[in-house]
C-alpha atoms as an extended CHARMM CRD file, in Angstrom:
* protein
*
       166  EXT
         1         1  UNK       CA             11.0550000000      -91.1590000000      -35.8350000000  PROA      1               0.0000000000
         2         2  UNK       CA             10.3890000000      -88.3190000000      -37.6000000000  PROA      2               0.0000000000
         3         3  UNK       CA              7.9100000000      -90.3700000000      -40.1190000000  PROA      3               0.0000000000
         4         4  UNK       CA              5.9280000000      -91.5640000000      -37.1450000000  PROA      4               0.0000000000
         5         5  UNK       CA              5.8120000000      -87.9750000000      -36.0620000000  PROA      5               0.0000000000
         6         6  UNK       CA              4.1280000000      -86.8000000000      -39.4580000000  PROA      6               0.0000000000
         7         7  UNK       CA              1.8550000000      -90.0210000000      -39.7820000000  PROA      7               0.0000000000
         8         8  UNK       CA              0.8630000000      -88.8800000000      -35.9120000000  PROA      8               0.0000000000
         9         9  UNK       CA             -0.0300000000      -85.4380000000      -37.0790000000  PROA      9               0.0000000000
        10        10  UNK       CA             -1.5950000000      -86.2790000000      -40.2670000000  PROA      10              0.0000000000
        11        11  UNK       CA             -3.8160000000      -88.6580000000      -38.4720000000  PROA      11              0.0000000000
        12        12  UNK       CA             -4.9320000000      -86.3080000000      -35.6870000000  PROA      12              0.0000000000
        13        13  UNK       CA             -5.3540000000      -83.7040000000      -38.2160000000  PROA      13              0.0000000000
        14        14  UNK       CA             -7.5470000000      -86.0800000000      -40.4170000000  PROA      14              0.0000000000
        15        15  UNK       CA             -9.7090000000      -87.3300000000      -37.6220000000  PROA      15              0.0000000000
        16        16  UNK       CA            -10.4990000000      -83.6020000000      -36.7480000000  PROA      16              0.0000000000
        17        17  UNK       CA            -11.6510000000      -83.3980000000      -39.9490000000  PROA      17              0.0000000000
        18        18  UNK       CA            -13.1220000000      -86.5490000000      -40.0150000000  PROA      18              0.0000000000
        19        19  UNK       CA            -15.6290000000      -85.0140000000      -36.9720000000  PROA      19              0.0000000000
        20        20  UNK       CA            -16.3820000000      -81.6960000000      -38.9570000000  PROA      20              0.0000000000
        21        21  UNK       CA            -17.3590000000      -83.2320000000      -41.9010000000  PROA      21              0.0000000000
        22        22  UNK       CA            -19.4750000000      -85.9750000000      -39.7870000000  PROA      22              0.0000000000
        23        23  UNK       CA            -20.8060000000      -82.9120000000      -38.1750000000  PROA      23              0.0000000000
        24        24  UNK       CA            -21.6280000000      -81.0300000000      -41.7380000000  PROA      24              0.0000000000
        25        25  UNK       CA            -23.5010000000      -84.5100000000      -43.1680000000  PROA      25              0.0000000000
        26        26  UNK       CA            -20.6170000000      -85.4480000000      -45.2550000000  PROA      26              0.0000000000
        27        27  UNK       CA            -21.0450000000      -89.4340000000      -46.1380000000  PROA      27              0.0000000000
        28        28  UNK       CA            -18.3510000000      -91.8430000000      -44.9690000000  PROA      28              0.0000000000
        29        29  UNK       CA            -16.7910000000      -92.0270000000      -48.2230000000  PROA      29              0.0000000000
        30        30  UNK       CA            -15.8580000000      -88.2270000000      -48.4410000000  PROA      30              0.0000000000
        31        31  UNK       CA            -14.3590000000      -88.5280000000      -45.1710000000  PROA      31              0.0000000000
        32        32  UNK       CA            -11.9670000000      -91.5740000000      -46.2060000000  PROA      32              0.0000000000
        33        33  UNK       CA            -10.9250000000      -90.0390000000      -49.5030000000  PROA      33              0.0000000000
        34        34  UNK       CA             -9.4710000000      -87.1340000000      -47.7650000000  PROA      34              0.0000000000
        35        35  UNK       CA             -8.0810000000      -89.3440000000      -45.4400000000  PROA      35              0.0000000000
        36        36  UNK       CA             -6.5540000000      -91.6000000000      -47.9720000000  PROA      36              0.0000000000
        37        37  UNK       CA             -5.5320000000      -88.3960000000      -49.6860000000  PROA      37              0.0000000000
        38        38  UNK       CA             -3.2280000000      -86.2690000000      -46.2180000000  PROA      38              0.0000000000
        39        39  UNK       CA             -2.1880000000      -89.7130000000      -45.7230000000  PROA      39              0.0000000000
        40        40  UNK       CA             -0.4630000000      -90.0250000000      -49.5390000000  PROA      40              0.0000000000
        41        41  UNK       CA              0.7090000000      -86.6040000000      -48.8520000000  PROA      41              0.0000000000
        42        42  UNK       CA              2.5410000000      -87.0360000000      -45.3700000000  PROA      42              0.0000000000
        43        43  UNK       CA              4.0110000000      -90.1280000000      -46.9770000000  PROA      43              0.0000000000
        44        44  UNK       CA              5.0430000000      -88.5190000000      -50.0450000000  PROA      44              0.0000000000
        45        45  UNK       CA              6.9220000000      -85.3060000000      -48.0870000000  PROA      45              0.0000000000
        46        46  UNK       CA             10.4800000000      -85.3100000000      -48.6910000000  PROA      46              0.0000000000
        47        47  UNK       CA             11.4380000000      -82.6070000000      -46.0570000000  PROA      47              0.0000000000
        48        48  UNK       CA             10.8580000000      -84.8470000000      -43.1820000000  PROA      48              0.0000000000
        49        49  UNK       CA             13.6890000000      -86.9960000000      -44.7410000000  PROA      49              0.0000000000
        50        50  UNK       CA             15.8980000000      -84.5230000000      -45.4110000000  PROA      50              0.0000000000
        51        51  UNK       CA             15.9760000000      -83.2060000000      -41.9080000000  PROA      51              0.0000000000
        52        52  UNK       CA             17.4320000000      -84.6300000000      -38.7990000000  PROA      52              0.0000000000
        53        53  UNK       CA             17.3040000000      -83.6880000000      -34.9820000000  PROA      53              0.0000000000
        54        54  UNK       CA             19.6840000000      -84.9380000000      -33.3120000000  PROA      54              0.0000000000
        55        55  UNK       CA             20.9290000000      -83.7590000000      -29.3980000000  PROA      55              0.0000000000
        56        56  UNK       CA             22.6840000000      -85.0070000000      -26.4310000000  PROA      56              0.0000000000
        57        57  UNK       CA             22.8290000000      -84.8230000000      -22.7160000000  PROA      57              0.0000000000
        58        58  UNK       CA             26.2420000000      -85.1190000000      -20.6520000000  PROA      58              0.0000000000
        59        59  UNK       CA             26.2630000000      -85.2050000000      -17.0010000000  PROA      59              0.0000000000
        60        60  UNK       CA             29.9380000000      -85.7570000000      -14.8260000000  PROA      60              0.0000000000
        61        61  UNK       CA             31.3980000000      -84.9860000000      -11.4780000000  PROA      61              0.0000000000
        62        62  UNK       CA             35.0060000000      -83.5350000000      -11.5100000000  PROA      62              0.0000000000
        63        63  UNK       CA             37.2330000000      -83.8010000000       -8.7650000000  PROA      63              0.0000000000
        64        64  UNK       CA             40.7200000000      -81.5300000000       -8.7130000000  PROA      64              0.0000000000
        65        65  UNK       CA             43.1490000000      -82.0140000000       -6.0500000000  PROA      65              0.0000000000
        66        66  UNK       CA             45.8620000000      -79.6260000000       -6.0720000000  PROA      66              0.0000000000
        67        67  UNK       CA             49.4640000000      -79.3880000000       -4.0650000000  PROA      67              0.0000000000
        68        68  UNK       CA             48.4390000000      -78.0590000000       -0.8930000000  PROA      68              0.0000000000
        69        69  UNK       CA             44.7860000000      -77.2580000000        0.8130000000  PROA      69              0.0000000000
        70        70  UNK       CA             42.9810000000      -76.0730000000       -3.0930000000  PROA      70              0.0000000000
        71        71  UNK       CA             40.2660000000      -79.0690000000       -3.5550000000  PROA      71              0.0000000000
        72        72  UNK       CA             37.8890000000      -78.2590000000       -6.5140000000  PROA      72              0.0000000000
        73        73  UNK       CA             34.5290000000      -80.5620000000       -6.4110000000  PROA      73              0.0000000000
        74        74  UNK       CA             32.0690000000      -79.8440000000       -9.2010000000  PROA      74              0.0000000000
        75        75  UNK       CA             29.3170000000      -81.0550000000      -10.7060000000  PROA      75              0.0000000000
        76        76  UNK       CA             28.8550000000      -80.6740000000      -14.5560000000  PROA      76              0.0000000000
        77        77  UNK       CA             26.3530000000      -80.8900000000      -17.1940000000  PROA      77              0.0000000000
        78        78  UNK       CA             26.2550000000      -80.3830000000      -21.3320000000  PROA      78              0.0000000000
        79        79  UNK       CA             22.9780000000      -79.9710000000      -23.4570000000  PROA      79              0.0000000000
        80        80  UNK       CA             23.0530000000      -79.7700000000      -27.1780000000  PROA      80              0.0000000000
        81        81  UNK       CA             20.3970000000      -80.0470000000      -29.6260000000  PROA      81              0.0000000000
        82        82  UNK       CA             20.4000000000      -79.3920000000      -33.1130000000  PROA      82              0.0000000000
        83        83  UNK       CA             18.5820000000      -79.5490000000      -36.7130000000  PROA      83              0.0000000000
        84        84  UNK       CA             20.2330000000      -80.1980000000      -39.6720000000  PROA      84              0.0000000000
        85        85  UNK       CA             18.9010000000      -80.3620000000      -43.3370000000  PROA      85              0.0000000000
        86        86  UNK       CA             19.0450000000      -81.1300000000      -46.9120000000  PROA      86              0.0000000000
        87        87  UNK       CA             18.3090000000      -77.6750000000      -48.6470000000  PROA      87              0.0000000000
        88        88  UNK       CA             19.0860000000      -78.8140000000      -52.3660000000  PROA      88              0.0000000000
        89        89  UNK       CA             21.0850000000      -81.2180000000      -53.9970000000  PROA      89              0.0000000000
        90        90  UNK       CA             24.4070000000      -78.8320000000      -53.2120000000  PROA      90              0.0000000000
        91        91  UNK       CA             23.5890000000      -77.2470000000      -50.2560000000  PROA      91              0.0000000000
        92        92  UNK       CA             23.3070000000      -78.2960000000      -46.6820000000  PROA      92              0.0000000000
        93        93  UNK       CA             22.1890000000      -75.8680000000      -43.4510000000  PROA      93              0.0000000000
        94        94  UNK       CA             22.6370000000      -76.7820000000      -39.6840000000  PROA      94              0.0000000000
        95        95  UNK       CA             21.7420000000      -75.0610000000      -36.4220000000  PROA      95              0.0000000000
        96        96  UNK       CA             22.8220000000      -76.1140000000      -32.7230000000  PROA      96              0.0000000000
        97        97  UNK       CA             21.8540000000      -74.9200000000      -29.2760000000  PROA      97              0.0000000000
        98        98  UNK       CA             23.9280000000      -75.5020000000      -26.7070000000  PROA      98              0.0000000000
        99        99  UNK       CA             24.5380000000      -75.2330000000      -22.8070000000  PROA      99              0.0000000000
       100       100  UNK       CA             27.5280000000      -72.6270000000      -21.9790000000  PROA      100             0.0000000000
       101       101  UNK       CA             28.7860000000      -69.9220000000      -20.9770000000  PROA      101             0.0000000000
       102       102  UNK       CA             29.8720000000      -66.6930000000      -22.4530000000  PROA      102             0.0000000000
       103       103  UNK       CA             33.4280000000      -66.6350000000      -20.6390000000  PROA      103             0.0000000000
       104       104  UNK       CA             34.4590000000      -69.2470000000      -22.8950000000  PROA      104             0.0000000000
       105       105  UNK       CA             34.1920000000      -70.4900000000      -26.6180000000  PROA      105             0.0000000000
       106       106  UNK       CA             36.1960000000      -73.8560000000      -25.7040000000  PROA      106             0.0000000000
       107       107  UNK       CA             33.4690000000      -75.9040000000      -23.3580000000  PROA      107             0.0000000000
       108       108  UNK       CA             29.8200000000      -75.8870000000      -23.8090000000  PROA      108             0.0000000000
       109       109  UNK       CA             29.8370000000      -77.5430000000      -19.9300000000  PROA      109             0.0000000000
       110       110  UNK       CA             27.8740000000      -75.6870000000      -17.4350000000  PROA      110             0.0000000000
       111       111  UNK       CA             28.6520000000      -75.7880000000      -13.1150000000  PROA      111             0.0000000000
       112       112  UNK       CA             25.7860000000      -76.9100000000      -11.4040000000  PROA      112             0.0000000000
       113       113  UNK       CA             26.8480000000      -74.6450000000       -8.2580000000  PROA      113             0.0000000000
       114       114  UNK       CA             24.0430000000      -75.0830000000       -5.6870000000  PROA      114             0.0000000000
       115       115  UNK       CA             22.1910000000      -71.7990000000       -6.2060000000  PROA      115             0.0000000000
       116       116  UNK       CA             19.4330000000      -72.9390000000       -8.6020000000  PROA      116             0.0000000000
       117       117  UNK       CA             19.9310000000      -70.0840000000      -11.2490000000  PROA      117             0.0000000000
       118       118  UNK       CA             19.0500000000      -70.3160000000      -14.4360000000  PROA      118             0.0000000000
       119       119  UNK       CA             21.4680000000      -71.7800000000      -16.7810000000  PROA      119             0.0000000000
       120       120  UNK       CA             22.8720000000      -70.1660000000      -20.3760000000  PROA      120             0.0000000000
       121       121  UNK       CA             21.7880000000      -71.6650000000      -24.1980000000  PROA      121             0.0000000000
       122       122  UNK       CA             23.7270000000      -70.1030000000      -26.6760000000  PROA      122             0.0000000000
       123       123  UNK       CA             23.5830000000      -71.0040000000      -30.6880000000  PROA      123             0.0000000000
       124       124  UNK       CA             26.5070000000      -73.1430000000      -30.7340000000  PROA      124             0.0000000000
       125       125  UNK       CA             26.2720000000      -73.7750000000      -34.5250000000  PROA      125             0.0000000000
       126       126  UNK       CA             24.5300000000      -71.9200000000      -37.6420000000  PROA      126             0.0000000000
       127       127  UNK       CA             26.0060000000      -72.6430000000      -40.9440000000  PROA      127             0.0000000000
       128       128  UNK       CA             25.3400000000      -73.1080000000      -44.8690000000  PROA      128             0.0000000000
       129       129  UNK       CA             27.3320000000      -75.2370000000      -46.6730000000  PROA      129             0.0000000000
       130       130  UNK       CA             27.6390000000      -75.4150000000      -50.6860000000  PROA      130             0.0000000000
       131       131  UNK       CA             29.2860000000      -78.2490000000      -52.5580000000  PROA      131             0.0000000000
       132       132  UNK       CA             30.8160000000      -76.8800000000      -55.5620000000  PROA      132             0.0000000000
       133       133  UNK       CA             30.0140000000      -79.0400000000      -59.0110000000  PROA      133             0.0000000000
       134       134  UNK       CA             30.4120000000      -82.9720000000      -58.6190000000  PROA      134             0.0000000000
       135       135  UNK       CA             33.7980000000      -83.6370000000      -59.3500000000  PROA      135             0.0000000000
       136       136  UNK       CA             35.3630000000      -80.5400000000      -57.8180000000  PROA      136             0.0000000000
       137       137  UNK       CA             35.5190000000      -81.8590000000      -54.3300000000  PROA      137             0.0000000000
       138       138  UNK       CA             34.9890000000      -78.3180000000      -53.0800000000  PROA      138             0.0000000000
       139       139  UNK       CA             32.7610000000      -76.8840000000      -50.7740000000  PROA      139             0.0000000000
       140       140  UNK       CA             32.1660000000      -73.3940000000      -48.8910000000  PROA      140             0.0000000000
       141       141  UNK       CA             30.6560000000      -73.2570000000      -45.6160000000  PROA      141             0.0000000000
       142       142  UNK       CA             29.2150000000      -69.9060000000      -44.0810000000  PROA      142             0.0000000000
       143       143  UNK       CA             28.6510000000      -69.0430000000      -40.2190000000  PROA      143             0.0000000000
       144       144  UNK       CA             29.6460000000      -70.7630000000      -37.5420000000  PROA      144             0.0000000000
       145       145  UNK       CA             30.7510000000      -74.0220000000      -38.3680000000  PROA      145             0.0000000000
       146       146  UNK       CA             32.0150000000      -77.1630000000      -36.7550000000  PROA      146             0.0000000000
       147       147  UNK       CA             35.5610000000      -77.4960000000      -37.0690000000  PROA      147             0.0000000000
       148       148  UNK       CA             36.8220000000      -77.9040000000      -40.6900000000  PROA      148             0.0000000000
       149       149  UNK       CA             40.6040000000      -78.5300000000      -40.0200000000  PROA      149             0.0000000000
       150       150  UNK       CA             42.0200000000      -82.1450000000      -39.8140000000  PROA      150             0.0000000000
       151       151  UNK       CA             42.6550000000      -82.8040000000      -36.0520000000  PROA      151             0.0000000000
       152       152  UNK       CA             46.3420000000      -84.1560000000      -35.2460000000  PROA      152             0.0000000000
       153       153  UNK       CA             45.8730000000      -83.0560000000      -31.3040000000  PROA      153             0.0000000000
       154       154  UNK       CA             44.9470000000      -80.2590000000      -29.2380000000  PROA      154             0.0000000000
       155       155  UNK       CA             47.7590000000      -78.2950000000      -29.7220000000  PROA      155             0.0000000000
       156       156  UNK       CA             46.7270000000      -77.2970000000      -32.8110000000  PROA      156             0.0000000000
       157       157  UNK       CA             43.8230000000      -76.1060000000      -33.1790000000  PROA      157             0.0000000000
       158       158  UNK       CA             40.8930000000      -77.1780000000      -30.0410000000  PROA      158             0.0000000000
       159       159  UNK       CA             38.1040000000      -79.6740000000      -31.5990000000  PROA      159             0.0000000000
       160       160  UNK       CA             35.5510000000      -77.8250000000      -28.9260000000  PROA      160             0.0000000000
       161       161  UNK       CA             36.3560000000      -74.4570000000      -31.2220000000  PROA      161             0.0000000000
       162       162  UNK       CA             33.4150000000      -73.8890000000      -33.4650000000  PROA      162             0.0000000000
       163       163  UNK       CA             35.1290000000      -70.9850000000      -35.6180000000  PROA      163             0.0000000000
       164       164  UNK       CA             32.8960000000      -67.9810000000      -37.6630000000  PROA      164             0.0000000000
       165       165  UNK       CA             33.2620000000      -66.9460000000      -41.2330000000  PROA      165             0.0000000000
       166       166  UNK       CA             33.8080000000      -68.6210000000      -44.4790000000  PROA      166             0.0000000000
């Protein structure tokens, strides 16, 4: 997707060219040389494969009935979307966006509640990680990372948690 993107761009990009140099008296062959030539380049970019945007949408109803006359009925929705990348051989960089709230670091699920008010983003994930030497099977990550400890169950540690640090 992200190809098509660039070969979109590069295209529009060379055809607005294209018309300037028709405009200046530049011959046909000028024009498809420099063509040929942001074509090779968008091709030939390596950052569009080393970066990937990836996001979801979650939408549920939740219905709560408890002991006596408390009946919750609610409407939910989750947004997340996020770029992650390739900075070097040994080092890898992510960023997320996602609905929430402030009140809580466990759910990233907003209440749609009938009054039409704007709804929270918050950065849900910005991190650096380094891979030590091949070999070494060690790695640092910086910021606010996904979780990093092996999940038995909730009782632990909560897999919604996105801890901060190192």
């Amino acid at each position: 997707m992200n190809k098509k993107i660039i070969y979109s761009i590069t295209l529009g990009l060379a055809l607005s060219a294209a018309s300037v140099f028709a405009a200046e008296g530049a011959d046909n062959e000028s024009i498809l040389e420099r063509l040929e030539a942001l074509e090779g380049s968008a091709k030939n970019s390596s950052w569009a494969e080393k970066v990937a945007i990836k996001g979801d949408v979650r939408y549920r109803y939740e219905h709560k009935e408890d002991d006596g006359d408390v009946t919750t009925d609610r409407h939910r929705f989750r947004a997340r979307v996020g770029a992650y990348g390739k900075l070097a051989d040994n080092v890898k960089a992510g960023i997320r966006l996602a609905s929430g709230s402030d009140e809580t670091p466990t759910s990233t699920n907003e209440t749609l509640d009938g009054n039409a008010s704007e709804k929270d983003v918050w950065i849900d994930l910005a991190y650096i990680t380094i891979d030590c030497p091949k070999g070494s099977g060690l790695s640092a990550t910086f910021g606010k990372m996904k979780q990093p400890w092996v999940q038995v169950s909730d009782l632990i540690f909560d897999t919604d948690v996105n801890p901060e640090g190192i």
